[in-house]
Wavefront OBJ file of the C-alpha trace (Angstrom):
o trace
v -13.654 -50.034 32.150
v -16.882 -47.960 32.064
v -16.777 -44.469 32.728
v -20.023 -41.702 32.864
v -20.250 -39.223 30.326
v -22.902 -36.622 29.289
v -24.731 -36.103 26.428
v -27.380 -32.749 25.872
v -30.302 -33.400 24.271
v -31.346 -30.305 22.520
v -35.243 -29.284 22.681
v -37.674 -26.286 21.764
v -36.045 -23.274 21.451
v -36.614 -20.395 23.575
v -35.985 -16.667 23.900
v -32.557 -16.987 25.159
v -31.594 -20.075 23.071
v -32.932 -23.205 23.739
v -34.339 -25.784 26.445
v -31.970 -28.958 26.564
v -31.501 -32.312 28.804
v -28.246 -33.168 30.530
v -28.494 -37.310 30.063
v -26.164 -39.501 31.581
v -24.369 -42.418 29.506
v -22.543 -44.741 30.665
v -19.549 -45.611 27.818
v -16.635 -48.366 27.731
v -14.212 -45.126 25.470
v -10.696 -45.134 26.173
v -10.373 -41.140 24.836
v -8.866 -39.326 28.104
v -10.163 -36.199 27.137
v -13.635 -33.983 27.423
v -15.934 -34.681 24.744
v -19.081 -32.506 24.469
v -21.658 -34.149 22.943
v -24.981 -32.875 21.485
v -28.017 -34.208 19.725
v -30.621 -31.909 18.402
v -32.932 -31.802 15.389
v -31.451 -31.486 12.111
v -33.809 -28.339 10.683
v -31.474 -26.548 13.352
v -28.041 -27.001 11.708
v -28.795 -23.325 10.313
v -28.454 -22.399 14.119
v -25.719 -24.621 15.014
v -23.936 -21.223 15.921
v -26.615 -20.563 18.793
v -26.360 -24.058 19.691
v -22.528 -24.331 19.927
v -22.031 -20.521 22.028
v -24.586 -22.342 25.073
v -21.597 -24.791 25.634
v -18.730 -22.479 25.772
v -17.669 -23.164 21.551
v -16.603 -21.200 18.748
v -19.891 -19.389 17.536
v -19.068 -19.244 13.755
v -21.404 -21.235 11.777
v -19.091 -21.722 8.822
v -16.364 -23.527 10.924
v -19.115 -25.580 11.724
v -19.816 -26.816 8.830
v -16.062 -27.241 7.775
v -15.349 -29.704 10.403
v -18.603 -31.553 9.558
v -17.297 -31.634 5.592
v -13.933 -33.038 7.005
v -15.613 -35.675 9.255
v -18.236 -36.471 6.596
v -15.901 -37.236 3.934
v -14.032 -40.012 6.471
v -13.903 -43.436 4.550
v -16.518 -45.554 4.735
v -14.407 -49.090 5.080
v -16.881 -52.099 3.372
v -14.203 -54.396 4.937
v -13.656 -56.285 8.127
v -11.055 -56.242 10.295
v -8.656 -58.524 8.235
v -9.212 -56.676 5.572
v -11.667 -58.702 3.553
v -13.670 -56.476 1.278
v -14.545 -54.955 -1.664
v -15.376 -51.224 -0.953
v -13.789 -48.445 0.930
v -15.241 -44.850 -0.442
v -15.829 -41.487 0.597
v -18.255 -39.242 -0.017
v -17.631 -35.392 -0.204
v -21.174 -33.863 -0.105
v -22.037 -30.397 -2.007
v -23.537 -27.330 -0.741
v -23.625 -28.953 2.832
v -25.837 -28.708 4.804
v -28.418 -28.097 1.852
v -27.400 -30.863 0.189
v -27.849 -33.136 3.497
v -31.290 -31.850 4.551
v -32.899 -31.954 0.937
v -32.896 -35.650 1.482
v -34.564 -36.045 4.603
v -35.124 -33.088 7.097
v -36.581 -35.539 9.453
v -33.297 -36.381 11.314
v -31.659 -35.801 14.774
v -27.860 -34.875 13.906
v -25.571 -36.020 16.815
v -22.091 -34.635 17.366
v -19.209 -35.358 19.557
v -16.852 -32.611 19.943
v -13.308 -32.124 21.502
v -12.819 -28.482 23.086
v -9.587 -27.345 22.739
v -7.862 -26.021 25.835
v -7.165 -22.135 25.533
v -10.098 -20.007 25.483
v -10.217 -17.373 22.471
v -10.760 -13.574 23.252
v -14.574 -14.019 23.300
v -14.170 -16.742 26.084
v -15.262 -19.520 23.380
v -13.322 -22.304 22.850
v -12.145 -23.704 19.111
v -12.987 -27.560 18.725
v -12.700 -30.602 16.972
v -15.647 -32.598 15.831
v -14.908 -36.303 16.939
v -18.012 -37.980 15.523
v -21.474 -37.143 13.459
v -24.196 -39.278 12.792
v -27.943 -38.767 11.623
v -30.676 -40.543 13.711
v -33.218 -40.469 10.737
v -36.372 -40.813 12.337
v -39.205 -42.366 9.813
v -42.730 -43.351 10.089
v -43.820 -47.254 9.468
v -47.458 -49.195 9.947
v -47.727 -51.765 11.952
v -50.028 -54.976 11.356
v -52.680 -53.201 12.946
v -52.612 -50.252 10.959
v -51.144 -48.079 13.842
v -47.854 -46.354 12.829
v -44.758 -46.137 14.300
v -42.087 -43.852 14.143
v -38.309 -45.453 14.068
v -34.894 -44.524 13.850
v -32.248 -44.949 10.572
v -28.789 -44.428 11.246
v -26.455 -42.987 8.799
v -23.534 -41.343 7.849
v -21.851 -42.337 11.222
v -18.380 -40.885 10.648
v -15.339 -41.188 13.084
v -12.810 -38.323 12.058
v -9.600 -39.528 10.830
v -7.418 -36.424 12.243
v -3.747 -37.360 13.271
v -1.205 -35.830 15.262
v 2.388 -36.441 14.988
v 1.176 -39.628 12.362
v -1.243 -41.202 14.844
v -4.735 -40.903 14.549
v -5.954 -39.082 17.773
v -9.286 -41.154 17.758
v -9.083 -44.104 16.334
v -8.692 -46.956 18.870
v -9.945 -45.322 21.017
v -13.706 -47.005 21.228
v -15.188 -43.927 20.051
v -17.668 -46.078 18.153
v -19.116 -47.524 21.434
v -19.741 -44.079 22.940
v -21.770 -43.117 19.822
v -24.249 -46.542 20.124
v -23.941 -45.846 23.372
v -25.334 -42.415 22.814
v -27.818 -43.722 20.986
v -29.384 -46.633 22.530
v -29.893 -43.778 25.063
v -31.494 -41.293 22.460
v -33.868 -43.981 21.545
v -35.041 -44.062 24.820
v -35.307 -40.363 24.906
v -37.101 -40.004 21.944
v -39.157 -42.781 22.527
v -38.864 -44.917 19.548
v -38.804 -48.893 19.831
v -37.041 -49.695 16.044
v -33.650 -48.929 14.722
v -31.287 -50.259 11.820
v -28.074 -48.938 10.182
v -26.007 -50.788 7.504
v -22.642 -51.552 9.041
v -20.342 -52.661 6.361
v -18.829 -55.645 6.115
v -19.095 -58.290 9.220
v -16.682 -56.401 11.533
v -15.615 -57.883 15.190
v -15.168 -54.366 16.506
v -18.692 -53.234 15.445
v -20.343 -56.498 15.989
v -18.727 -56.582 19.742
v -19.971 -52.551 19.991
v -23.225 -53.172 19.313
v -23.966 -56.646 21.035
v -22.678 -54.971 24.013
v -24.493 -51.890 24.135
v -27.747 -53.783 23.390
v -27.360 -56.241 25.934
v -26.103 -53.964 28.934
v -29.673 -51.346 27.229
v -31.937 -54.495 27.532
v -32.455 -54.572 23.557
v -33.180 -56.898 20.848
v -30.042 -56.753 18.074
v -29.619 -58.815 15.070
v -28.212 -58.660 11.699
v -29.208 -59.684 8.317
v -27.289 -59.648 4.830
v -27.516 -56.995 1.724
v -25.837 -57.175 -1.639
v -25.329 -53.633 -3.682
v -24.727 -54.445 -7.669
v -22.918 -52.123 -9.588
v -23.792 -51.968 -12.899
v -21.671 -50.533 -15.890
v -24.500 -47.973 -17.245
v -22.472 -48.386 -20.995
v -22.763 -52.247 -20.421
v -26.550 -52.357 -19.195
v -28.409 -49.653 -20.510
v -30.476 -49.575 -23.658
v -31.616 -46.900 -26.178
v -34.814 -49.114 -27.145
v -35.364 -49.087 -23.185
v -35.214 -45.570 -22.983
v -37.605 -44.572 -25.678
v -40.213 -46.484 -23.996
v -40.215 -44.566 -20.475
v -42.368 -41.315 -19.333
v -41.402 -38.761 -17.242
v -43.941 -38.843 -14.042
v -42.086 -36.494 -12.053
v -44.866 -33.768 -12.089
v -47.852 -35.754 -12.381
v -49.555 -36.080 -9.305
v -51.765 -38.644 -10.640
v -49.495 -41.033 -12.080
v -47.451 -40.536 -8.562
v -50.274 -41.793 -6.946
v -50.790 -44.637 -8.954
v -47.200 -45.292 -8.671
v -47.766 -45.452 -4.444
v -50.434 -47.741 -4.960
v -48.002 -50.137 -7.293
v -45.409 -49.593 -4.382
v -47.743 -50.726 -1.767
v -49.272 -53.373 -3.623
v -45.605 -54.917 -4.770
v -44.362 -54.138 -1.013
v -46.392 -52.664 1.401
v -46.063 -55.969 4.033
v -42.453 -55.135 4.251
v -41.423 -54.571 8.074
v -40.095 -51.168 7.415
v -42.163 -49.533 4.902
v -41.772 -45.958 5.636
v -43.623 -44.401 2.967
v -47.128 -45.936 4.974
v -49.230 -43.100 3.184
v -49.679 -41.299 -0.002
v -48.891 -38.028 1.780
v -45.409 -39.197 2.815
v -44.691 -40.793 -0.233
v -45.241 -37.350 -2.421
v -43.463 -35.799 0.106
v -40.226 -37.408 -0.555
v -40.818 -37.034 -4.086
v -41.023 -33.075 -3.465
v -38.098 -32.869 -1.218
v -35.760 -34.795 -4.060
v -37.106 -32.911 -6.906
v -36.704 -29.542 -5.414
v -33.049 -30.196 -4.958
v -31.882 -32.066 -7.595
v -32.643 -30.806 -11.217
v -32.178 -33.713 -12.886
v -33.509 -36.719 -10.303
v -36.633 -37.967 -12.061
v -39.581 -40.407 -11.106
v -39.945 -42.477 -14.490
v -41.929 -45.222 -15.678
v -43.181 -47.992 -18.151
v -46.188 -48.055 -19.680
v -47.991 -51.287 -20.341
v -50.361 -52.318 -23.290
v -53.317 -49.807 -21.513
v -51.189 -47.258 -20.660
v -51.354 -47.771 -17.132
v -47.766 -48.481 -14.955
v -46.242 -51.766 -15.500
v -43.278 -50.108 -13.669
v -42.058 -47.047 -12.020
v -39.032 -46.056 -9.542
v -37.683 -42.584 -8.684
v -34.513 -42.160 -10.337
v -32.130 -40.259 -8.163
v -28.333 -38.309 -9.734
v -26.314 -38.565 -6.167
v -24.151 -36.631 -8.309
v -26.224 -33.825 -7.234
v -25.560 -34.426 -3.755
v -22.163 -35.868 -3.429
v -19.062 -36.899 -4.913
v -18.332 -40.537 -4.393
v -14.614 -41.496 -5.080
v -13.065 -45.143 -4.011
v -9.680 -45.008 -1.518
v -7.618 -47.902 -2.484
v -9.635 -49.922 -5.075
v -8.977 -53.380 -5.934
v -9.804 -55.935 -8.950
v -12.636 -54.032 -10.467
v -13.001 -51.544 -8.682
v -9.589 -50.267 -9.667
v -10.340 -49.878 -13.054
v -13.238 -48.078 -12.397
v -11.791 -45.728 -9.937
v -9.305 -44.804 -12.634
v -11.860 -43.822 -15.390
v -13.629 -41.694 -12.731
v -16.895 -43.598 -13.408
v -18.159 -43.038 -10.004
v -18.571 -39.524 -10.174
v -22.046 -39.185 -10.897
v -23.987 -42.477 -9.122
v -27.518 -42.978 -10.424
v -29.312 -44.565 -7.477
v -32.947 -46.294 -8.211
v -35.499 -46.218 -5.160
v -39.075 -47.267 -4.593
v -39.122 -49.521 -7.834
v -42.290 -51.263 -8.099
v -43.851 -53.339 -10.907
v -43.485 -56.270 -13.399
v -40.163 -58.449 -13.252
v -40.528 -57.442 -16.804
v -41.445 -53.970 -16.409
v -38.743 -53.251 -13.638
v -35.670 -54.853 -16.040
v -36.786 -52.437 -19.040
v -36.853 -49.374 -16.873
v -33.763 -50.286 -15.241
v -31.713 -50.668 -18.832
v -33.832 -47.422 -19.691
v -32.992 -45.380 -17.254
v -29.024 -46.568 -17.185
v -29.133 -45.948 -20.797
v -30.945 -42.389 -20.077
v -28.693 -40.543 -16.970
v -25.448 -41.852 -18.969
v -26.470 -40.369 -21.939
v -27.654 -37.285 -20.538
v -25.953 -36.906 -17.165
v -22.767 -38.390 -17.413
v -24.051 -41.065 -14.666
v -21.736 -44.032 -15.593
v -22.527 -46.424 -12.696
v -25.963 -47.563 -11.705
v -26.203 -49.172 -7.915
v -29.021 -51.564 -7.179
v -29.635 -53.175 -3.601
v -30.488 -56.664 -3.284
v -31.327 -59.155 -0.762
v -33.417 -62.684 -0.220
v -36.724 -62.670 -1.647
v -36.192 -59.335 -3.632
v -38.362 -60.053 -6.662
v -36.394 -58.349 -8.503
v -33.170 -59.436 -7.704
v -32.197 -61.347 -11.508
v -32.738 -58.235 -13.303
v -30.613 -55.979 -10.400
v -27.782 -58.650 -10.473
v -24.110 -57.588 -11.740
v -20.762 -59.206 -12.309
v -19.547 -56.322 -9.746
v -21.084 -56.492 -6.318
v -19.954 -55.683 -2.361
v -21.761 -57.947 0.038
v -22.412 -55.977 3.406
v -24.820 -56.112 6.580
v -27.413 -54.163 8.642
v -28.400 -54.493 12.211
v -31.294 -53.836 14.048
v -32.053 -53.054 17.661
v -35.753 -53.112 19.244
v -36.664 -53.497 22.949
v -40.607 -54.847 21.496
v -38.812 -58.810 19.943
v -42.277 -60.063 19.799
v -43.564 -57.458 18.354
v -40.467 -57.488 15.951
v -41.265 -61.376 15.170
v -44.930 -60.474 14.296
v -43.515 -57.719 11.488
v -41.272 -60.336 10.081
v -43.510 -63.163 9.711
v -45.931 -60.786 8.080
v -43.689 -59.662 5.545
v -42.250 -63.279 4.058
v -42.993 -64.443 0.628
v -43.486 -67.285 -0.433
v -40.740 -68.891 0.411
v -40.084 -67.942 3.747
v -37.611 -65.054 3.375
v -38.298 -61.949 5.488
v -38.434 -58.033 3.812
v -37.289 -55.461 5.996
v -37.452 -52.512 4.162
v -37.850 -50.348 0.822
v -34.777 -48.770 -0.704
v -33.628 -45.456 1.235
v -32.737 -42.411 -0.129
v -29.326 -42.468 0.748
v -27.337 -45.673 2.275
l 1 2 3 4 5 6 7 8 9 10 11 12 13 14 15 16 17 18 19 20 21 22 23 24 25 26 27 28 29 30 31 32 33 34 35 36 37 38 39 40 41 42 43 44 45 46 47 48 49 50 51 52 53 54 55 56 57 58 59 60 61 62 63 64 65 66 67 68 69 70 71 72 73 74 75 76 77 78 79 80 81 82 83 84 85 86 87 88 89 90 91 92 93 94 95 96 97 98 99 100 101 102 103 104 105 106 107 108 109 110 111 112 113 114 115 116 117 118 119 120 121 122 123 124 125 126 127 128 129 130 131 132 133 134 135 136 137 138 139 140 141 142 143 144 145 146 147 148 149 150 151 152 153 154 155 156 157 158 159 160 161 162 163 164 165 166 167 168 169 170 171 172 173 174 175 176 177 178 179 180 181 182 183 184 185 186 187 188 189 190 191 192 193 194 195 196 197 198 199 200 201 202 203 204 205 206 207 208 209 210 211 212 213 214 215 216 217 218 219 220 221 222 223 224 225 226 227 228 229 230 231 232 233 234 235 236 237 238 239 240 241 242 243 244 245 246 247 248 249 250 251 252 253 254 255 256 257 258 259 260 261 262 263 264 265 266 267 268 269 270 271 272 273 274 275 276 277 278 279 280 281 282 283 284 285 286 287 288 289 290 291 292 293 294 295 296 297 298 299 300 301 302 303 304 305 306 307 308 309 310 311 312 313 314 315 316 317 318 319 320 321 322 323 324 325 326 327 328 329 330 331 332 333 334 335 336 337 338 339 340 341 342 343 344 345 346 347 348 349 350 351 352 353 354 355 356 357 358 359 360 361 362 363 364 365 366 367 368 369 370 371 372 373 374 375 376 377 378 379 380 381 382 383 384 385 386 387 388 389 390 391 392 393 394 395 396 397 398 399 400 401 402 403 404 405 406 407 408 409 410 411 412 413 414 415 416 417 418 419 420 421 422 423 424 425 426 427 428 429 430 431
C-alpha cells in the first residue's frame, strides 16, 4: 500500500542556514514510523551540524559521522535471495568523511533518519540514520559532442541495527523508499542517466527498481559485470615491475595517457572523464589523499605509452574484510589478504602493454604496500578481459534508469565493437 512521505532537498545556503525544497514521494515502505529524509550536496557534510539543527536533530557533528561509520560499514551481500553468491564484505572507511570526499566531491549524500521520541534539553532530538547513499553526479559526451551530466549510485547502505534480536529495518521496504527518493531527485536535479551495481540478481531489488521506474515513467535495464581477484604473490612479476615509470607528476605524460584513454575508449556510453581537465582532476583529487596511489605506465620501443592506468591503494581509504566467506574466499579471509585492495582504473593501451603493467604493478604494491589482492572488472567486449581474468571471480549486475530510451539506444549502438557488444562505462573510482 502506498503511502506519501517527504523528502528536503537541500539548496544554497543562506544567512540563517540554508534554502531547501519540501518534495513529495510517494513510497510502497512498511516502517510505521517518521523518517526524515534529506539530500544535499556532499562538500556540506562539514556542516551536517547546521543542516541537522533546521529539522529539530541532535546538532553535534561527530555523532553524525558515527552513525554514518555504523551504516557505512553494513554488508554489502553479492548474493541473491537464496543465497547464491560469492561475496558478502564490508567496508569500514578511514578518516570519514575525508576519506569519502577525496574520491569524488561531486556527490549528493542522501540520508534517511529516524528521530527518536524524547526531546533532549536543547529541544533537539537524538536519531538513528536508517539509510545513506551517494548520488555521484558525473559529466559524459554525447554523440554530438554536447555533455551530459548523470547520476552514479553508491554506497547505498541499509543499517543493520536490532532491537530485542530483530532488525528494526530490514523488511521493512526501506530499499524502495530510497529509489523512490531518487527517481524523484533525478527529476529534481535534472539529470536523464543513472546506474548503480546491485549485486547479485536479487528479486527484492529487481522488483524495487522495476517498480519505481515504471510507476516514474523510466527506462530500467540491467547488464552483467565480472570482478577478478587476483592473488598479487600468484600474478605479479619483478621483471614487470622494473619496466614501469612513475607518471604521477608529469603533466605531460598524463595527458598523453588521456589521449590513450580516449583513443582505447572514448565511444563508451558513460565516459565520464569527456575532457583533459576532468581527467587531471581526478588524478589530483586521488593523489592528494592517498600517498601511495600512483598513475604508472609502460614504455614502448620509442618511449612513448604502450600502457598506463592509475593505480589506486583502497587501503588508504578503507578496510575491506569478508563476513562469512566461502571456498576461496575463506582462505583468503583468514590470511587477512584483503586488507590493503589495489584497485586499477582508466587502463588504456596494448593487450600486451596492459598484461605487463598489470603483473608490474601487482608485483609492485605487494612488495611495497602490503597490497595482496589485485581486483580487475570485466565485462563483454573488454579488450582486455584475458589478461584481467582469475581463477577467483564474483559475477554481479548494474542497472540503469533513463527517461531519454532512444537517446539511450543511440549511446549504445555507438559504443559496440566489433562484435556487437555494448561498453557502458570506464572503471570508477570506487564500486
Amino acid at each position: 500500500m502506498m503511502k506519501k512521505r517527504n523528502y528536503f532537498y537541500i539548496e544554497q545556503k543562506n544567512a540563517s542556514g540554508y534554502d531547501y525544497k519540501t518534495i513529495e514521494i510517494e513510497s510502497e515502505d512498511s516502517f510505521d514510523k517518521e523518517l526524515i529524509i534529506l539530500a544535499f550536496p556532499m562538500h556540506e557534510l562539514p556542516n551536517a551540524d547546521k543542516i541537522l539543527s533546521m529539522f529539530g536533530l541532535k546538532e553535534n557533528t561527530e555523532y553524525f559521522y558515527q552513525q554514518c561509520r555504523e551504516v557505512i560499514s553494513a554488508p554489502e551481500k553479492h548474493i541473491n535471495e537464496k543465497g547464491e553468491g560469492k561475496l558478502t564484505f564490508q567496508s569500514y572507511f578511514h578518516n570519514f568523511p575525508n576519506s569519502v570526499t577525496a574520491i569524488n566531491d561531486k556527490a549528493i549524500v542522501v540520508v534517511a533518519l529516524q528521530p527518536k521520541e524524547e526531546a533532549n534539553a536543547d529541544g533537539k532530538k537524538d536519531y538513528w540514520l536508517v539509510g545513506y547513499i551517494h548520488a555521484n553526479v558525473y559529466d559524459f559526451k554525447d554523440i554530438d559532442g554536447s555533455v551530459h551530466e548523470g547520476f552514479y549510485y553508491n554506497m547505498l547502505r541499509i543499517s543493520e541495527r536490532s532491537e530485542n534480536g530483530v532488525k528494526v529495518y530490514r523488511r521493512k521496504k526501506i530499499f524502495t523508499l530510497v529509489f523512490s527518493v531518487l527517481h524523484s531527485l533525478v527529476d529534481v536535479y535534472g539529470v536523464h542517466f543513472a546506474y548503480a551495481a546491485m549485486g547479485r540478481e536479487n528479486q527484492a531489488i529487481n522488483d524495487a527498481l522495476a517498480m519505481n521506474s515504471t510507476k516514474y515513467e523510466k527506462h530500467f535495464e540491467k547488464f552483467p559485470m565480472r570482478t577478478n581477484t587476483k592473488i598479487n604473490f600468484l600474478f605479479g612479476k619483478q621483471s614487470a615491475a622494473k619496466q614501469m615509470v612513475d607518471i604521477t607528476n608529469d603533466v605531460p605524460r598524463l595527458k598523453e595517457m588521456y589521449a590513450k584513454l580516449i583513443e582505447n575508449k572514448g565511444s563508451y556510453v558513460f565516459q565520464m572523464y569527456h575532457n583533459e581537465a576532468e581527467f587531471l582532476r581526478m588524478v589530483e583529487n586521488i593523489k592528494s589523499y592517498s600517498k601511495t596511489s600512483r598513475v604508472l605506465m609502460i614504455p614502448d620501443a620509442a618511449g612513448n605509452i604502450d600502457a598506463a592506468c592509475v593505480a589506486m591503494n583502497w587501503g588508504d581509504y578503507f578496510l575491506f574484510t569478508l563476513e562469512n566467506p566461502t571456498g576461496i574466499f575463506k582462505l583468503i579471509a583468514s590470511l587477512k589478504l584483503t586488507d590493503n585492495l589495489l584497485y586499477p582504473l582508466c587502463i588504456a593501451g596494448s593487450k600486451s602493454g596492459v598484461e605487463t603493467l598489470l603483473k608490474g604493478i601487482a608485483y609492485k604494491y605487494r612488495k611495497e604496500h602490503k597490497c595482496h589482492l589485485t581486483l580487475l572488472n570485466s565485462y563483454a567486449g573488454d579488450p582486455h578481459h584475458e589478461a584481467k581474468a582469475s581463477f577467483i571471480f564474483d559475477d554481479y549486475q548494474f542497472f540503469i534508469i533513463s527517461d531519454r530510451k532512444e537517446h539511450f539506444d543511440r549511446l549504445k549502438e555507438q559504443s559496440k565493437d566489433e562484435a556487437g557488444n555494448v561498453r557502458y562505462f570506464i572503471d570508477n573510482p570506487i564500486l
